[in-house]
Structures are given as C-alpha cells and as structure tokens.
VMD Tcl script that draws the C-alpha trace (Angstrom):
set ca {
  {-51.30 -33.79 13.38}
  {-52.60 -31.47 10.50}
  {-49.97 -30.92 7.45}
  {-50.18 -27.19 8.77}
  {-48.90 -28.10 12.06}
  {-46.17 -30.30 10.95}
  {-44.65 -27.74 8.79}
  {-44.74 -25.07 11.24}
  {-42.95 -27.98 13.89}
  {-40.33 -28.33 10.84}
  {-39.75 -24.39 10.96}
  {-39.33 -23.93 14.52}
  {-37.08 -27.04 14.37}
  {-34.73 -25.12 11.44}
  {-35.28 -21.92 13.07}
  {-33.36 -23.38 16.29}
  {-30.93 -25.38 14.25}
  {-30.09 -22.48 12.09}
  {-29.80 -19.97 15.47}
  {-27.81 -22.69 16.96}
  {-25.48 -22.79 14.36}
  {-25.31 -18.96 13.59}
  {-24.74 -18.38 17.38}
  {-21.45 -20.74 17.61}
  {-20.08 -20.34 13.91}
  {-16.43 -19.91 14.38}
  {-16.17 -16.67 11.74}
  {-18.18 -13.37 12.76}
  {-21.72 -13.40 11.29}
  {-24.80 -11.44 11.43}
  {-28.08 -11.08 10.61}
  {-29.38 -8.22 8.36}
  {-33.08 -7.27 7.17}
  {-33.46 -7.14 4.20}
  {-33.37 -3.48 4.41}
  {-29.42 -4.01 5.46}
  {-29.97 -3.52 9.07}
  {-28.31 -5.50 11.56}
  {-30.95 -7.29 14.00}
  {-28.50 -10.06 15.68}
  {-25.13 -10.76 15.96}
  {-22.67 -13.85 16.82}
  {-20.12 -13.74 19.70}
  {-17.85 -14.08 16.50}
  {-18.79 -10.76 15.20}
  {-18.14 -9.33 18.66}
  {-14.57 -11.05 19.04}
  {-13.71 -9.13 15.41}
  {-15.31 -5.92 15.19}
  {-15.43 -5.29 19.43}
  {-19.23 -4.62 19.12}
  {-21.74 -6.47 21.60}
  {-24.91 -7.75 20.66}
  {-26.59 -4.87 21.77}
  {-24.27 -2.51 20.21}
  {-24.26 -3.90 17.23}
  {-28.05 -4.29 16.79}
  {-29.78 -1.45 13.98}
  {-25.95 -1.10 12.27}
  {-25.48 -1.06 8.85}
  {-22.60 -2.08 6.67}
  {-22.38 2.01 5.93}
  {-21.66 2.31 9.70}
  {-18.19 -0.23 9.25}
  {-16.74 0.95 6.44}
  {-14.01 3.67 6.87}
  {-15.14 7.21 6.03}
  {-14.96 8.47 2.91}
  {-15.28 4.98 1.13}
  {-18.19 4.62 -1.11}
  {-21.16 2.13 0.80}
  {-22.14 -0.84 -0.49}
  {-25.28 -3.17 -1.11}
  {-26.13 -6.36 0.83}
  {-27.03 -7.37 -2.23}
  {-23.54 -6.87 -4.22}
  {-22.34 -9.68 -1.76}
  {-24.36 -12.37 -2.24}
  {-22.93 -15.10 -2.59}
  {-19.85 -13.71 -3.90}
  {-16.74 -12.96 -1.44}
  {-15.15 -9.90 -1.64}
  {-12.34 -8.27 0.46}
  {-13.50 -5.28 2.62}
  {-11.98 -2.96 5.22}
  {-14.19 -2.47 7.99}
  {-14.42 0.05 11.27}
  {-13.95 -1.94 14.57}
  {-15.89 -0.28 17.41}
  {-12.51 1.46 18.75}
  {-11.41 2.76 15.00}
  {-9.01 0.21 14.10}
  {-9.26 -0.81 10.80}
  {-9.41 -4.57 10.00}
  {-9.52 -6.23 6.57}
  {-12.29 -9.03 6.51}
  {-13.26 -11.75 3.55}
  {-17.12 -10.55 3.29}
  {-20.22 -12.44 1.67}
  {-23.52 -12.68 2.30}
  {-26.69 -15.36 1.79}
  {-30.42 -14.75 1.48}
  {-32.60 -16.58 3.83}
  {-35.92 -16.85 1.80}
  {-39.53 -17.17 3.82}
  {-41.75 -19.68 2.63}
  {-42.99 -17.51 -0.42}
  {-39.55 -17.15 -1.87}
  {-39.27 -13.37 -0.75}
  {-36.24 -12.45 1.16}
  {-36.40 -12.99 5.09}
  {-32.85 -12.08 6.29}
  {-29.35 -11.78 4.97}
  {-26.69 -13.66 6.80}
  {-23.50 -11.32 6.58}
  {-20.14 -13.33 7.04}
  {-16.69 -11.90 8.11}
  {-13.64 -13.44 8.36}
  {-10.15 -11.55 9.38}
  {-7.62 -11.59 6.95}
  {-5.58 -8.75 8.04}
  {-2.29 -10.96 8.84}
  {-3.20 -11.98 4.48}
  {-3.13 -8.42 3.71}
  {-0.34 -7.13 5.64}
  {1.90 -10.13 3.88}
  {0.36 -9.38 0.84}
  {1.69 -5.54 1.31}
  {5.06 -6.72 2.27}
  {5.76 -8.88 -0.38}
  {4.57 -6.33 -3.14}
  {7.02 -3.87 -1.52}
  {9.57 -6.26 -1.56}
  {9.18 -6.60 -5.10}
  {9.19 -2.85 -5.64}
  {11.94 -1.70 -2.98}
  {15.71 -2.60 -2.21}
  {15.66 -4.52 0.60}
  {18.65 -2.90 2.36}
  {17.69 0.49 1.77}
  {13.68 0.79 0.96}
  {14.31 2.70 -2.05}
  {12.85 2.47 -5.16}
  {14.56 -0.69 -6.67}
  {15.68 0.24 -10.32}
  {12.91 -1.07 -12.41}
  {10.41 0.49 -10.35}
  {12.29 3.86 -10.08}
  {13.15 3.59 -14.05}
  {9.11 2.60 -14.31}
  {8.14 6.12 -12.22}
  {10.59 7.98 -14.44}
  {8.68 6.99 -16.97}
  {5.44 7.86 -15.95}
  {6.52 11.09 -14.71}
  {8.30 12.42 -17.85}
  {4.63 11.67 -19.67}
  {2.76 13.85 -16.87}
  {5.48 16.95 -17.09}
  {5.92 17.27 -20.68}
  {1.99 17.10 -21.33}
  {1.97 19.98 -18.54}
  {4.83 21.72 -19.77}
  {6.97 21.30 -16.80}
  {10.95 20.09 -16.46}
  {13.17 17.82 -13.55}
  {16.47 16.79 -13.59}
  {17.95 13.32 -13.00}
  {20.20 12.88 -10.97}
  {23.04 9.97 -10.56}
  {24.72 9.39 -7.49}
  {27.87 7.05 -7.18}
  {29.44 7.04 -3.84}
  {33.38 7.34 -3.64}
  {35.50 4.53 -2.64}
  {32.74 2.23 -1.39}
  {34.89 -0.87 -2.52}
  {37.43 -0.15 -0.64}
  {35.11 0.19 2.45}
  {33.71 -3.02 1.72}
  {37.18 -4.64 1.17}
  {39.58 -3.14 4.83}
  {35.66 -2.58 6.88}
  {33.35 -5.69 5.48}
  {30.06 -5.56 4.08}
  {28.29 -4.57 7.50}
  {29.89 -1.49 7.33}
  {29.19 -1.19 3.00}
  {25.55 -1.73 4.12}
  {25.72 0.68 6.69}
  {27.11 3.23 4.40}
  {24.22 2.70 1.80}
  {21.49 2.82 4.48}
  {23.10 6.45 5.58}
  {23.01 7.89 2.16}
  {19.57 6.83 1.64}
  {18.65 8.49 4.83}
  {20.09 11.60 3.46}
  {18.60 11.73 0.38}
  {15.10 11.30 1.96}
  {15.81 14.23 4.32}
  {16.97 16.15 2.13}
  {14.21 15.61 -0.98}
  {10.86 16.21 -1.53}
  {8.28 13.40 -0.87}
  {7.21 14.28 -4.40}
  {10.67 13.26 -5.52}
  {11.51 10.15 -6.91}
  {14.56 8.36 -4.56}
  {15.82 4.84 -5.91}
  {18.95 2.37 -5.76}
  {19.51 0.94 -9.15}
  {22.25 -1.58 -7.53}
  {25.72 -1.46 -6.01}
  {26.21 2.16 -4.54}
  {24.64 3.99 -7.55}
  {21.34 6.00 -6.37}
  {19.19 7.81 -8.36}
  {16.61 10.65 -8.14}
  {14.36 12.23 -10.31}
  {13.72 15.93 -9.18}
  {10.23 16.93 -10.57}
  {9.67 20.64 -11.56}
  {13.04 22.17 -10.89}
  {15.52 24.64 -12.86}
  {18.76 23.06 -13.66}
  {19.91 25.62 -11.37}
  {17.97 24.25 -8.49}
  {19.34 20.80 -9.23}
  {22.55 21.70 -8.85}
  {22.23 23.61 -5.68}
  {19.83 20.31 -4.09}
  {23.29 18.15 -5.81}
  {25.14 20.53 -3.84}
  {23.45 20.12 -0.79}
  {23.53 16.32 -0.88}
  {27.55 16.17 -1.17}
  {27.72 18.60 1.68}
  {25.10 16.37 4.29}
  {26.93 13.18 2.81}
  {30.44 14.49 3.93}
  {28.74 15.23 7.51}
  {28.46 11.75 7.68}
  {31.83 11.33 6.29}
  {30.63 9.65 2.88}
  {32.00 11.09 -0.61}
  {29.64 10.92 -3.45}
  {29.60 12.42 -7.16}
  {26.42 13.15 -8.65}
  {25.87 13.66 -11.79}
  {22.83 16.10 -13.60}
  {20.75 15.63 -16.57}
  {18.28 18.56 -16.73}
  {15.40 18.35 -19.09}
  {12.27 20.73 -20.09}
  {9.20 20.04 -21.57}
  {10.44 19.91 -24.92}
  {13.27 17.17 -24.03}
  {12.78 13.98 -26.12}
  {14.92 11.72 -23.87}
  {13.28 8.54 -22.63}
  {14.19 7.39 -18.77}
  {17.18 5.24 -20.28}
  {19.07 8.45 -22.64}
  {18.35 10.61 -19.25}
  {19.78 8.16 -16.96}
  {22.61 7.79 -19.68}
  {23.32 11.34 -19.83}
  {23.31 11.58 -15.58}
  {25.85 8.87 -16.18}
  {28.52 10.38 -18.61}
  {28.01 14.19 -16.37}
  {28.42 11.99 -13.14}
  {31.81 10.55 -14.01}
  {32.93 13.54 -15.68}
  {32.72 14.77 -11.61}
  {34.32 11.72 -10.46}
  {37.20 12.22 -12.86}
  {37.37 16.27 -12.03}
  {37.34 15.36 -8.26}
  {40.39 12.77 -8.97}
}
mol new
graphics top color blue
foreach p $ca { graphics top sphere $p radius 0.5 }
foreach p [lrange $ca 0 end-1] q [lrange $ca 1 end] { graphics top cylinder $p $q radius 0.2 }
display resetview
C-alpha cells in the first residue's frame, strides 16, 4: 500500500474516532467553520440549548447570546474558558463554561472549531446567592450596614458633583425589646420583616433601604427637600402604626454643599432620631 494511501486510511480512521467521540461527549459540543458557523452538533448540545441537529445547523454564536450583548469571536475562545450566557431555543437563558479548539487540516490551516458548553447555571445562581448574602440582612433583604453605609458613600460623591441634596434617615422602632422579651423572637422577626415591607412600599426604588442591626433601619432619600423628607418620615410612622408598629425616625438633610461623610450624617440622623424618641416619651 502506497504512503499516500496509508495516510489517507489513518485520516478516515481519526475522522471516525474523532466523530465518534464528538457524537457521545457527555458536555454539549459543536462543530463550527472556521467562518463561526455551526455545521454539526452533539445530542449534548441538543439536551442544553433544546436545538436539534437540524436546527442547530448554519447558527452562529451571535444567534445564542442574549440581545443586546456584544458578539464574540470563535477565536477569543480558544483554548481559554470563559463564562457565557447563552439563548436556549425557547428563550431561557442558561449560563455555560465555553471554549473552543482548532482542528488543523494537514497544511496547518484551520479545518473546524470544536465549540464546548457546559451548564453551570446551578454555579451561578449559588454564586448570586452567596454574594447577596454577603451584601443583605438575611432576615429582612435589606441593605446590610456596610453595604448601605458603602452606597451612602457613593451616592453623596454623585449628588454633590451634580449639585443635588437627600436626607438620611434613622429609624428605631419603639419597644421592640419588650416584644422580643413577653412575644419571643418569632414575633421580633416578624416585626422587622413588616417594617421593611413598609419602607419598600413606601420608597423609591432609587432609594437606598438598609438594616444596620437590631431594629435600627436606615434610608438614604436621594434628591429631596428636607421638607419632603419629613413628609415621606411622616408617612412611614403613619403605615407603621397600620400595622401596629411605633417607630421614631430621625432626619439629617444635606445639600450639595454639605461636607458630612456617611458616618457624621448617620451621626446627626442619630442625635435628631432620639431627640423624637425622647419628645414622644
């Protein structure tokens, strides 16, 4: 048999080994030109993306991503992972690990691109949870107080450079000790989850809502009059007593020329909250 022959035995021998394998790979591949069109798929790639073979054949990687994103090369994923969200045929969104390998012909010029996916939505969705975790109360989904201090922050740099004013405002609810002492800490919780309710309904979702600990909220009203804080402050007490919870807020107003960091505002919400508490008394 000439040398000729044997190598083109050899190919046909890889070419069925390689199909073989592509066919019954256990993550969703596919086969690309090197133009980025799709010309086969694997029944793994149908499984995760809900395309058949024929379906899927002439797609691009333009065609899965969700609209609005900006495309990207075959090319930027060779050989490199990187985490993608993808299109499935029915418009659920999946996140997939991504990378790609060129398949080279016998002149070293690219033949194909083999395009692998692998689902890591459950990753994602635990990555997302524990992130919020980190950021939120846990009872309430609030802000937790270094992220809502952290937001203050950011948002006093972006209103003073545009000229604009908030308020602060401190929230300490009344008697909450005593509910947790004669009613237990089920009903304490349930108190806390109620007033956070409120405060969402009532607030913009432009406003900053957190719980710095214990039964002390916080919320940072962005571009409002002092005025208009204290008729939102007023509005808050009255919802709160509809649900049969007493609260005293206290108001730190500030304009564009207010030097205050987070911490001075939050102090002086602090001092004009218990000032209430004590006129209330």
């Amino acid at each position: 048999m000439s040398v000729d022959r044997l190598r083109l035995v050899a190919a046909r021998v890889d070419d069925d080994v390689f199909r073989a394998v592509f066919l019954e790979a256990p993550v969703a591949a596919a086969l690309a030109t090197p133009d980025g069109r799709f010309v086969e798929t694997n029944r793994g790639f149908a499984w995760l993306l809900g395309y058949s073979e024929d379906e899927s054949r002439g797609l691009t990687l333009a065609d899965l991503i969700p609209e609005g994103e900006v495309p990207f090369a075959l090319a930027d994923l060779d050989r490199i992972q990187q985490e993608r969200c993808v299109v499935r045929a029915d418009g659920e969104p999946v996140w997939v690990a991504m990378s790609a390998g060129i398949v080279e012909d016998a002149n070293g010029e690219p033949r194909f691109y083999v395009v692998q996916m692998e689902n890591i939505s459950d990753h994602k969705r635990t990555e997302r949870t524990l992130r919020r975790l980190a950021d939120h109360d846990a009872l309430t989904w609030l802000l937790n107080r270094r992220s809502f201090l952290e937001g203050v922050q950011r948002e006093l740099r972006r209103l003073r450079s545009a000229g604009s004013g908030g308020a602060l405002l401190l929230l300490d609810l009344d008697n909450f000790k005593a509910v947790n002492d004669t009613a237990g800490h089920p009903a304490g919780d349930t108190m806390l989850r109620e007033t956070a309710d409120v405060l969402r309904r009532r607030l913009r979702s432009t406003d900053l809502i957190g719980r710095l600990g214990g039964d002390e909220f916080a919320v940072l009203l962005l571009e409002v009059t002092g005025t208009q804080a204290r008729d939102i402050s007023e509005d808050i007490t009255e919802m709160l007593a509809a649900e049969k919870i007493g609260a005293s807020i206290g108001i730190a107003a500030f304009d564009a020329q207010t030097s205050e960091d987070e911490e001075e505002l939050l102090a002086r919400a602090d001092r004009a909250m218990y000032a209430t508490k004590s006129t209330r008394r």
